[in-house]
Jmol script that loads the backbone (N, CA, C; Angstrom):
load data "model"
ATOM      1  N   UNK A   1       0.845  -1.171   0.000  1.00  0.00           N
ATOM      2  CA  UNK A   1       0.000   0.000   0.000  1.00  0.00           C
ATOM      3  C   UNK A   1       0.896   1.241   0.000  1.00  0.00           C
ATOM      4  N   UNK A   2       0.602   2.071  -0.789  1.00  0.00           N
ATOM      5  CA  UNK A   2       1.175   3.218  -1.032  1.00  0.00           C
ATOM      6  C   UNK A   2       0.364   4.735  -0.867  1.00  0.00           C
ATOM      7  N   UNK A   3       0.853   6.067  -0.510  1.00  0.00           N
ATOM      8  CA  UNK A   3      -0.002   6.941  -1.249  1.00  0.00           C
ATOM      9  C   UNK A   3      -0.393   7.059  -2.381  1.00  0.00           C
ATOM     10  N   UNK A   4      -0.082   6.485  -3.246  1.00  0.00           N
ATOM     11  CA  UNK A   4      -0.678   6.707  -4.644  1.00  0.00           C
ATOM     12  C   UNK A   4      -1.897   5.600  -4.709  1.00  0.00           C
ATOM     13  N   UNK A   5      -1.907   4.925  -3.956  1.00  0.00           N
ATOM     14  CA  UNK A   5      -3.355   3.908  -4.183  1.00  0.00           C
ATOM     15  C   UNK A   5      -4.480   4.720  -3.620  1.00  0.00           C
ATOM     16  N   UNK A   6      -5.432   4.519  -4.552  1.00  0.00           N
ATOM     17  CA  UNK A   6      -6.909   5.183  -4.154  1.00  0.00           C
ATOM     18  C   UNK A   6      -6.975   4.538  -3.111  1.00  0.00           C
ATOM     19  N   UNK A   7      -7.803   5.511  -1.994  1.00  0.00           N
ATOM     20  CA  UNK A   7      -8.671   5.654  -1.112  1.00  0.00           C
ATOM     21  C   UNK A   7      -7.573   5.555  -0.089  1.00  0.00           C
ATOM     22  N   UNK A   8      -6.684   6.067  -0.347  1.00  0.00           N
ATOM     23  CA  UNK A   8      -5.341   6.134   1.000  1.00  0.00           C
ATOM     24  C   UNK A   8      -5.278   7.705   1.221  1.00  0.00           C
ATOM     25  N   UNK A   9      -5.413   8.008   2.449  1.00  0.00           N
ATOM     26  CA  UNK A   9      -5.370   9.504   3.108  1.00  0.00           C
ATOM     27  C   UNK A   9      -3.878   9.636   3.325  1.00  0.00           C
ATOM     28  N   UNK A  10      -3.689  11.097   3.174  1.00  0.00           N
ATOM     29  CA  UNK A  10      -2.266  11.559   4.022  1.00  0.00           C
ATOM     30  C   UNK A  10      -2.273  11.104   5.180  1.00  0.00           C
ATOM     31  N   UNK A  11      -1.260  10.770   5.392  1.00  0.00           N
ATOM     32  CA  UNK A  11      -0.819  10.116   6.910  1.00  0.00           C
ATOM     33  C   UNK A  11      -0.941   8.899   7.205  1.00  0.00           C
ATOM     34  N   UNK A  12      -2.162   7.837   6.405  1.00  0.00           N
ATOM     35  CA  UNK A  12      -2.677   7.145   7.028  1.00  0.00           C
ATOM     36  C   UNK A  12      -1.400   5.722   6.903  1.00  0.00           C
ATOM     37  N   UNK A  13      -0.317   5.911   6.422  1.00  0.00           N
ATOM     38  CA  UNK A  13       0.680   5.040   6.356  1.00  0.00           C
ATOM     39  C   UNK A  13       1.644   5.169   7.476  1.00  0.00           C
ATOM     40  N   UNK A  14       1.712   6.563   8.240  1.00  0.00           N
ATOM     41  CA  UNK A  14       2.456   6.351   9.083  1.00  0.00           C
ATOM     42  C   UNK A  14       2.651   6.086  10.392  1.00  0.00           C
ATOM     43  N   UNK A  15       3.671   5.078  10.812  1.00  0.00           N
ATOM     44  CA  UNK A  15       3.395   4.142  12.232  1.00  0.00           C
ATOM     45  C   UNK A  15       3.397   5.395  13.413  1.00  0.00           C
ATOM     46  N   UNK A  16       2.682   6.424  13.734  1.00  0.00           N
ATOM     47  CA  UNK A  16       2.730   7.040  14.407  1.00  0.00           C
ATOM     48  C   UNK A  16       0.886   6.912  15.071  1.00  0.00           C
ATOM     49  N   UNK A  17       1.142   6.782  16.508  1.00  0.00           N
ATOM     50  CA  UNK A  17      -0.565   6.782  17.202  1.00  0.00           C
ATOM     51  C   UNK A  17      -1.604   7.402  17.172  1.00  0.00           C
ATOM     52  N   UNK A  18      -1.041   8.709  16.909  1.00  0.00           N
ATOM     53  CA  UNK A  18      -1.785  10.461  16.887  1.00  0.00           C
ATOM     54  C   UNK A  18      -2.022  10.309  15.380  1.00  0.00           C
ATOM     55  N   UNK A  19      -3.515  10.959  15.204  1.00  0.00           N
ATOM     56  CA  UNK A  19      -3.992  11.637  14.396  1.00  0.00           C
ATOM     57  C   UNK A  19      -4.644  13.078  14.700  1.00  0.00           C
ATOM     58  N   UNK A  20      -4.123  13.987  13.956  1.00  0.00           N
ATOM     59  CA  UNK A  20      -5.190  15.231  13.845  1.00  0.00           C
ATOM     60  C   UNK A  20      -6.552  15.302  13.125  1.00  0.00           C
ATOM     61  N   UNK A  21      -7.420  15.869  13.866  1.00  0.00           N
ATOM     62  CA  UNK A  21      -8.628  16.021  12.851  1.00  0.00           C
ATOM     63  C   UNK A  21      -8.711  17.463  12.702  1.00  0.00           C
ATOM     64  N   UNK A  22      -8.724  17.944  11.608  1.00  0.00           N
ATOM     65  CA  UNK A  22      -8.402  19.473  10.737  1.00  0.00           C
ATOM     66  C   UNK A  22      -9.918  20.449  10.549  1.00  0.00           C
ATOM     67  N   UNK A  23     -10.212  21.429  10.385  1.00  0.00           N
ATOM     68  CA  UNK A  23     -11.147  22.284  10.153  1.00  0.00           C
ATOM     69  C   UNK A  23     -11.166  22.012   9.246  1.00  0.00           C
ATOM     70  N   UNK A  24     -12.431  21.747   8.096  1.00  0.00           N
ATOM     71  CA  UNK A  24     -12.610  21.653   6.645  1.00  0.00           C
ATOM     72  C   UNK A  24     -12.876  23.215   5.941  1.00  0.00           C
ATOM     73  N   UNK A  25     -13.342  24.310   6.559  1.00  0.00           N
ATOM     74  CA  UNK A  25     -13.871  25.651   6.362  1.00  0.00           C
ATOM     75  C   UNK A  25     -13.362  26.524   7.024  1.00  0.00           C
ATOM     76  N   UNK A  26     -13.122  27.537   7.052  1.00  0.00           N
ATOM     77  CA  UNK A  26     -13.264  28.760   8.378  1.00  0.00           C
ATOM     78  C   UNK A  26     -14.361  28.853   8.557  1.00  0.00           C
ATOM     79  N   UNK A  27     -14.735  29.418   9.997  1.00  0.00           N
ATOM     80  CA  UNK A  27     -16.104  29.484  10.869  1.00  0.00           C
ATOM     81  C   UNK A  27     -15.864  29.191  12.274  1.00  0.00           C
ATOM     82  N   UNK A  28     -17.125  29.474  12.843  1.00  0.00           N
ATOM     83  CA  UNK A  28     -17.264  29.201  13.874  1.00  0.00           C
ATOM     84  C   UNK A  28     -17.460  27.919  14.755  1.00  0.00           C
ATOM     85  N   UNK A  29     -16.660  27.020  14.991  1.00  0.00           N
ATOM     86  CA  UNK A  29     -16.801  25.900  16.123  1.00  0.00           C
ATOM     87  C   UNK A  29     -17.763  25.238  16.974  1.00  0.00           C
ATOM     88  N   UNK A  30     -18.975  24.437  16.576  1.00  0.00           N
ATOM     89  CA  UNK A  30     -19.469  23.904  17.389  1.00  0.00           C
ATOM     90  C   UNK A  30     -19.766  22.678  17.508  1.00  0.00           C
ATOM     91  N   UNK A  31     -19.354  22.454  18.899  1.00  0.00           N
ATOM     92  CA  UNK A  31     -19.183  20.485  18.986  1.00  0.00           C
ATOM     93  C   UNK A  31     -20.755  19.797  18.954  1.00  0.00           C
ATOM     94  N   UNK A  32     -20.754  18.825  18.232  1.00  0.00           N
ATOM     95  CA  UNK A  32     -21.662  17.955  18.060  1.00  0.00           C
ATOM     96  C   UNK A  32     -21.591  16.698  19.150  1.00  0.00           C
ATOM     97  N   UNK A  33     -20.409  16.349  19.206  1.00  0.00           N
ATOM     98  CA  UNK A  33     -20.850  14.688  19.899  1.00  0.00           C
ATOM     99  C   UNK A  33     -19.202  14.740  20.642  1.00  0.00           C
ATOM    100  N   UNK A  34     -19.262  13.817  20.687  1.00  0.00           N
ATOM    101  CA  UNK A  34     -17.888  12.675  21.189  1.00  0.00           C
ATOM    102  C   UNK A  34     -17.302  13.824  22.707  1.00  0.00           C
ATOM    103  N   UNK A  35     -16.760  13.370  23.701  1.00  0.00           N
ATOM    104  CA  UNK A  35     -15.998  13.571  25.070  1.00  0.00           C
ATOM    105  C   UNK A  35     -14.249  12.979  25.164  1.00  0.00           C
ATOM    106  N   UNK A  36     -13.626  13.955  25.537  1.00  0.00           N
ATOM    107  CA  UNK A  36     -12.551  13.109  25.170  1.00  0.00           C
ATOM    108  C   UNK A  36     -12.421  11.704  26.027  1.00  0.00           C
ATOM    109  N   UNK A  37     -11.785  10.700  25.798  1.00  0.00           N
ATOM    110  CA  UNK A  37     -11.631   9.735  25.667  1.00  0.00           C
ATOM    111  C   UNK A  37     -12.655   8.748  25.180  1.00  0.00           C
ATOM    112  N   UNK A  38     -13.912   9.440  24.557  1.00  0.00           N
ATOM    113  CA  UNK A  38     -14.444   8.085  23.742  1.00  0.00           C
ATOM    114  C   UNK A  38     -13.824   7.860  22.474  1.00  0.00           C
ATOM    115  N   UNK A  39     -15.171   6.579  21.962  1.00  0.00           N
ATOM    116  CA  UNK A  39     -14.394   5.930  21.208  1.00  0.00           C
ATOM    117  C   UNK A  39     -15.359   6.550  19.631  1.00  0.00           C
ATOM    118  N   UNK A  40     -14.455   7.123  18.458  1.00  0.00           N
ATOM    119  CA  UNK A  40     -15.092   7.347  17.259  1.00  0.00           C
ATOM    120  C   UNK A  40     -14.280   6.685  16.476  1.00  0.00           C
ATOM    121  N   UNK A  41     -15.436   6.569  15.421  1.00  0.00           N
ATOM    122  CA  UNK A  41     -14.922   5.716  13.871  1.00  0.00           C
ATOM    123  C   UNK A  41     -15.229   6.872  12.949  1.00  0.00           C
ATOM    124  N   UNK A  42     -14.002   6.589  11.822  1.00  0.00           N
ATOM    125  CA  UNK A  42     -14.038   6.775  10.643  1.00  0.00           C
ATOM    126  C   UNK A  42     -15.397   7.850   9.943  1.00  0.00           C
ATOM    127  N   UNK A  43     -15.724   9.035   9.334  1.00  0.00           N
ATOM    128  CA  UNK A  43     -16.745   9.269   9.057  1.00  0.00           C
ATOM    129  C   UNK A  43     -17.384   9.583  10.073  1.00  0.00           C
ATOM    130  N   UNK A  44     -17.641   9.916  11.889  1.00  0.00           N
ATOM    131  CA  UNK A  44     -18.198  10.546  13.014  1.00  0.00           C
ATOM    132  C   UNK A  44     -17.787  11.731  12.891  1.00  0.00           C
ATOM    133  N   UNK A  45     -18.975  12.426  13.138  1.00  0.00           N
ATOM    134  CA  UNK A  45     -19.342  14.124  12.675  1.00  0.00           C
ATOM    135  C   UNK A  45     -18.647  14.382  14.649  1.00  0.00           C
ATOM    136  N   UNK A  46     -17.956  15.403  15.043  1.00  0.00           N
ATOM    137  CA  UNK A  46     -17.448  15.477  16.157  1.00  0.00           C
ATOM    138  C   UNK A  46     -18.239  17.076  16.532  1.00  0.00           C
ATOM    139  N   UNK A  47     -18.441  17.726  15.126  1.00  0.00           N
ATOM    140  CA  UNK A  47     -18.690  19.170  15.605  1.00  0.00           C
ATOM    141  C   UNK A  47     -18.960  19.675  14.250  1.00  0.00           C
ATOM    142  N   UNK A  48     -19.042  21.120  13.339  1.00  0.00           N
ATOM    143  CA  UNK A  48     -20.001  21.560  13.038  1.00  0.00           C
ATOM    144  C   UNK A  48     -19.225  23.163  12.621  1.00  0.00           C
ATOM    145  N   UNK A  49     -18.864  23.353  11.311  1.00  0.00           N
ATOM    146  CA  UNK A  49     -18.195  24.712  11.486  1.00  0.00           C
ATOM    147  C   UNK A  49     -19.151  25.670  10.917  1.00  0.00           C
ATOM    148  N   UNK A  50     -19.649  26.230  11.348  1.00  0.00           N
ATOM    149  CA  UNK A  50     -20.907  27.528  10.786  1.00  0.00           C
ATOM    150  C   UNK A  50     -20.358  28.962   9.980  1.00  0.00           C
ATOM    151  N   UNK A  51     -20.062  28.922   8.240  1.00  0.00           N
ATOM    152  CA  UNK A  51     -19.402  29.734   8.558  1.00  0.00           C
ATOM    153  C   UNK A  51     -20.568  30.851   7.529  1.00  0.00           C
ATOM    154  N   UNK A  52     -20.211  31.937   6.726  1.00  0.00           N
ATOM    155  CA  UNK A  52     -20.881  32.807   6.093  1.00  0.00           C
ATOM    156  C   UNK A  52     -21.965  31.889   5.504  1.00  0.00           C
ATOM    157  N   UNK A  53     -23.228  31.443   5.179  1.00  0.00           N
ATOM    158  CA  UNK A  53     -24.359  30.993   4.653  1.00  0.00           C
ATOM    159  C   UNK A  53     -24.007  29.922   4.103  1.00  0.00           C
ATOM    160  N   UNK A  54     -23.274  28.778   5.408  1.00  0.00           N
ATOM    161  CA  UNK A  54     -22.872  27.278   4.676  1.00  0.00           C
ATOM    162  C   UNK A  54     -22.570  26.937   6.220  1.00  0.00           C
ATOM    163  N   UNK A  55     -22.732  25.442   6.366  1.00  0.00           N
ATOM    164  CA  UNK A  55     -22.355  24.804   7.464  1.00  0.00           C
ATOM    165  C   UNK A  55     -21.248  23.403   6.952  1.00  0.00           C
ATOM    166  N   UNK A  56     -20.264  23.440   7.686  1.00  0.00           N
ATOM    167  CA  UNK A  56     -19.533  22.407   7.020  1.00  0.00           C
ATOM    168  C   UNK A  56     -19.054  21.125   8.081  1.00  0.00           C
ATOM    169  N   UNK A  57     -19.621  20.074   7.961  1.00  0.00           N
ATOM    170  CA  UNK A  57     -19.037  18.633   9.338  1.00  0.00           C
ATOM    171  C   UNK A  57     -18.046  18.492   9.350  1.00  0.00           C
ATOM    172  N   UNK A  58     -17.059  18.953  10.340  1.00  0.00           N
ATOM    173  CA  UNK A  58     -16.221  17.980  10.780  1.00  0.00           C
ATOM    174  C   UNK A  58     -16.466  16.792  11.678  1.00  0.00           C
ATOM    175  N   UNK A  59     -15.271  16.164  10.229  1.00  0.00           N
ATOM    176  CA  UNK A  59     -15.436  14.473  10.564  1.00  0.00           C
ATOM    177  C   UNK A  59     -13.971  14.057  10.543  1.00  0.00           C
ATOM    178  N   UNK A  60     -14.310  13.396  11.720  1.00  0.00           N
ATOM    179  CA  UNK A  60     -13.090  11.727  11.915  1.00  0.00           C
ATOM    180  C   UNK A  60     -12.399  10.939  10.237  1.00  0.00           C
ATOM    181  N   UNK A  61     -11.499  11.372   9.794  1.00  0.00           N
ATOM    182  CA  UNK A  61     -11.006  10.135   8.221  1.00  0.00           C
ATOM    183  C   UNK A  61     -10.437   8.911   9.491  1.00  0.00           C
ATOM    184  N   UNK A  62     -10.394   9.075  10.980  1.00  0.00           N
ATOM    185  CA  UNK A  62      -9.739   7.562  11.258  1.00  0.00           C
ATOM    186  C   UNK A  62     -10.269   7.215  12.522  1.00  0.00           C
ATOM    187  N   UNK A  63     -10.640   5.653  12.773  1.00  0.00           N
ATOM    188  CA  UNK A  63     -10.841   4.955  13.451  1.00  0.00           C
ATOM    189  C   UNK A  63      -9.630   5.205  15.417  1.00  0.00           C
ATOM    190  N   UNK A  64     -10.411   5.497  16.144  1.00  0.00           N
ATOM    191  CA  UNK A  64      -9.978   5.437  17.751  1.00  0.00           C
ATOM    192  C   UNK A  64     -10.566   5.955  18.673  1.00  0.00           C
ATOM    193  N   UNK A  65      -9.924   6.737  19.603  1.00  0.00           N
ATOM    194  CA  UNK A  65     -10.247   7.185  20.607  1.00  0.00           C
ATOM    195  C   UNK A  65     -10.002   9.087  20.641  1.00  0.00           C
ATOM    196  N   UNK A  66     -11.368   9.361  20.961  1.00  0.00           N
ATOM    197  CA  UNK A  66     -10.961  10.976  21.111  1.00  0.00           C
ATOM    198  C   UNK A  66     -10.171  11.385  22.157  1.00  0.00           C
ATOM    199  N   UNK A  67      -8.670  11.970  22.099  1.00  0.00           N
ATOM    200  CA  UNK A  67      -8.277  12.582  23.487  1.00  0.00           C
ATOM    201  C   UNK A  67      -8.076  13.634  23.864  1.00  0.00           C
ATOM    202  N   UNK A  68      -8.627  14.950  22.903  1.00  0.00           N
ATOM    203  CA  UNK A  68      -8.611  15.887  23.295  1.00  0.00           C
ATOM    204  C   UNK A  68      -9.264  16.947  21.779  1.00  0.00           C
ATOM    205  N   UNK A  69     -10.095  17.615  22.636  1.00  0.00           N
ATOM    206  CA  UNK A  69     -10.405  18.421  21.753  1.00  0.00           C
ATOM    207  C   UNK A  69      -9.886  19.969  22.045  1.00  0.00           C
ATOM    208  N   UNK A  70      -9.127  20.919  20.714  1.00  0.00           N
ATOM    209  CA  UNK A  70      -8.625  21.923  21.100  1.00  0.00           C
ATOM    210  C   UNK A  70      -9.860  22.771  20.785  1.00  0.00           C
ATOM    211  N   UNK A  71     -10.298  22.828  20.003  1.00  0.00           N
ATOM    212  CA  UNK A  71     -11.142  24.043  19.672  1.00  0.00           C
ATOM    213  C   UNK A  71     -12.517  24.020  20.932  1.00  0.00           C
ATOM    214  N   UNK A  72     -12.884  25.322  21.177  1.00  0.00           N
ATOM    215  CA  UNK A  72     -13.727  25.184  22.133  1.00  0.00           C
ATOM    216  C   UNK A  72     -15.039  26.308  21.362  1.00  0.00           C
ATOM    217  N   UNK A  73     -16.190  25.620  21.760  1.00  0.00           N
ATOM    218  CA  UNK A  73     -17.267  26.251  21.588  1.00  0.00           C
ATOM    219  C   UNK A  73     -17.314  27.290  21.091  1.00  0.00           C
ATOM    220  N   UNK A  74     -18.149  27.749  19.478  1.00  0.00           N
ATOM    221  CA  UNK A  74     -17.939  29.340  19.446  1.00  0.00           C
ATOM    222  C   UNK A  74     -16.843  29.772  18.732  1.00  0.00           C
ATOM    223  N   UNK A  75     -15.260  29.126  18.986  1.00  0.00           N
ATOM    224  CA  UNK A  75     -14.112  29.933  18.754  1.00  0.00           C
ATOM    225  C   UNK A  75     -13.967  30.071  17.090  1.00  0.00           C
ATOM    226  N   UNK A  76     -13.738  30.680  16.405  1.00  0.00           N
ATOM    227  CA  UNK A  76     -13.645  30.852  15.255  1.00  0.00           C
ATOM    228  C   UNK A  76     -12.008  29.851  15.042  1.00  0.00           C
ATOM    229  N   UNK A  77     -12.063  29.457  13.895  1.00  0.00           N
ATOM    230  CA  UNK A  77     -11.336  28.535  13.370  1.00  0.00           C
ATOM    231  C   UNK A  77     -10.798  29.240  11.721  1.00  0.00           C
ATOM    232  N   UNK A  78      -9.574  28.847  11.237  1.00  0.00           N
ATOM    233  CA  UNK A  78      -9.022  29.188   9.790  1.00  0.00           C
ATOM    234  C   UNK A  78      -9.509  27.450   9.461  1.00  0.00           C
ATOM    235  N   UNK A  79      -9.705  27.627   7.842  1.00  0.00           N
ATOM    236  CA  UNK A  79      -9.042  26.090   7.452  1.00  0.00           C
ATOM    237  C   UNK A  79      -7.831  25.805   7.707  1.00  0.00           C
ATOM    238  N   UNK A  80      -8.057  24.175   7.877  1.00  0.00           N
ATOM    239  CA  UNK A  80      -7.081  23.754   8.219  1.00  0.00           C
ATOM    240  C   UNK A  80      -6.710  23.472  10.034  1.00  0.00           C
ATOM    241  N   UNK A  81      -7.251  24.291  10.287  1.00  0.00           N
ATOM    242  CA  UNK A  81      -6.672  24.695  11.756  1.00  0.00           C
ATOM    243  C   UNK A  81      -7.073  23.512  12.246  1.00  0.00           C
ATOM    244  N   UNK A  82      -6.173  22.972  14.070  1.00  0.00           N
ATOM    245  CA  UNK A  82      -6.629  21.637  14.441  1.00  0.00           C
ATOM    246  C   UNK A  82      -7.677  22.059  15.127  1.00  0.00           C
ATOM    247  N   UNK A  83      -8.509  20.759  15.259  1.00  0.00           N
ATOM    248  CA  UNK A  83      -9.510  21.018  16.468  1.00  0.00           C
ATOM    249  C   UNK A  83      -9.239  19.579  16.977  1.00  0.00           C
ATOM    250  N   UNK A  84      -8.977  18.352  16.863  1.00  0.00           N
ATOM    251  CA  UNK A  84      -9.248  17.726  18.080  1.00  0.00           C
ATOM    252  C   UNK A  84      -8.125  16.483  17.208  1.00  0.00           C
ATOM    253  N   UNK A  85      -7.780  15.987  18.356  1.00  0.00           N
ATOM    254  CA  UNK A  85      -6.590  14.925  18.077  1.00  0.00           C
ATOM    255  C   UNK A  85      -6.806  13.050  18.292  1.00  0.00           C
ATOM    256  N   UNK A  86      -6.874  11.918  17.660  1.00  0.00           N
ATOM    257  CA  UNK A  86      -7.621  11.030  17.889  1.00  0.00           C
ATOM    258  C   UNK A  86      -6.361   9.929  18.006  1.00  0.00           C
ATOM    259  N   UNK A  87      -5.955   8.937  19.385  1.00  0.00           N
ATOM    260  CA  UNK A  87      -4.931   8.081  19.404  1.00  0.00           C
ATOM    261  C   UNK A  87      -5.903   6.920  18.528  1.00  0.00           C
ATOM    262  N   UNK A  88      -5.546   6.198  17.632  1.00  0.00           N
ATOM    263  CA  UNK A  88      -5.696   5.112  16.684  1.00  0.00           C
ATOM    264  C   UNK A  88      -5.073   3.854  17.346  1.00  0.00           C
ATOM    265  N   UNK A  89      -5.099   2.597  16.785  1.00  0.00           N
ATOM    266  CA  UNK A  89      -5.124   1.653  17.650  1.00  0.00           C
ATOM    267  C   UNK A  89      -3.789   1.401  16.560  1.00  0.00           C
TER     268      UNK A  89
END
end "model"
wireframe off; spacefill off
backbone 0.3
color backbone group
């Protein structure tokens, strides 16, 4: 398996535990679900970026455990920016 094979994400090759989960939009921050240390899969909506007349999901691309979420309620976010970090098995 390589990056160049479909349906392979950045990162998802490397032996490291941590994953980031990224802002898809700029906007405003609001959490939907998960506490840190539960457990999300792949595709779980975590929160919710509200930005000029569009709402955009952030979602989990990987399977584990939530252990921390940075972004807090409200806070405005850039793309890209982290909001919450997930240890993988």
């Amino acid at each position: 398996m390589t990056l160049t094979d479909p349906g392979v994400h950045h990162g998802e090759l490397l032996e490291v535990a941590e994953r980031m989960i990224i802002a898809p939009a700029a906007g405003r921050f609001q959490p939907t679900a998960g506490a840190p240390g539960s457990r999300i899969h792949a595709g779980d909506t975590i929160g919710v970026i509200e930005g000029p007349g569009a709402s955009s999901p952030v979602e989990s691309r990987f399977t584990g455990v939530l252990m921390q979420v940075f972004a807090q309620p409200g806070e405005r976010l850039r793309e890209a920016e982290r909001v919450a970090w997930v240890r993988v098995p």
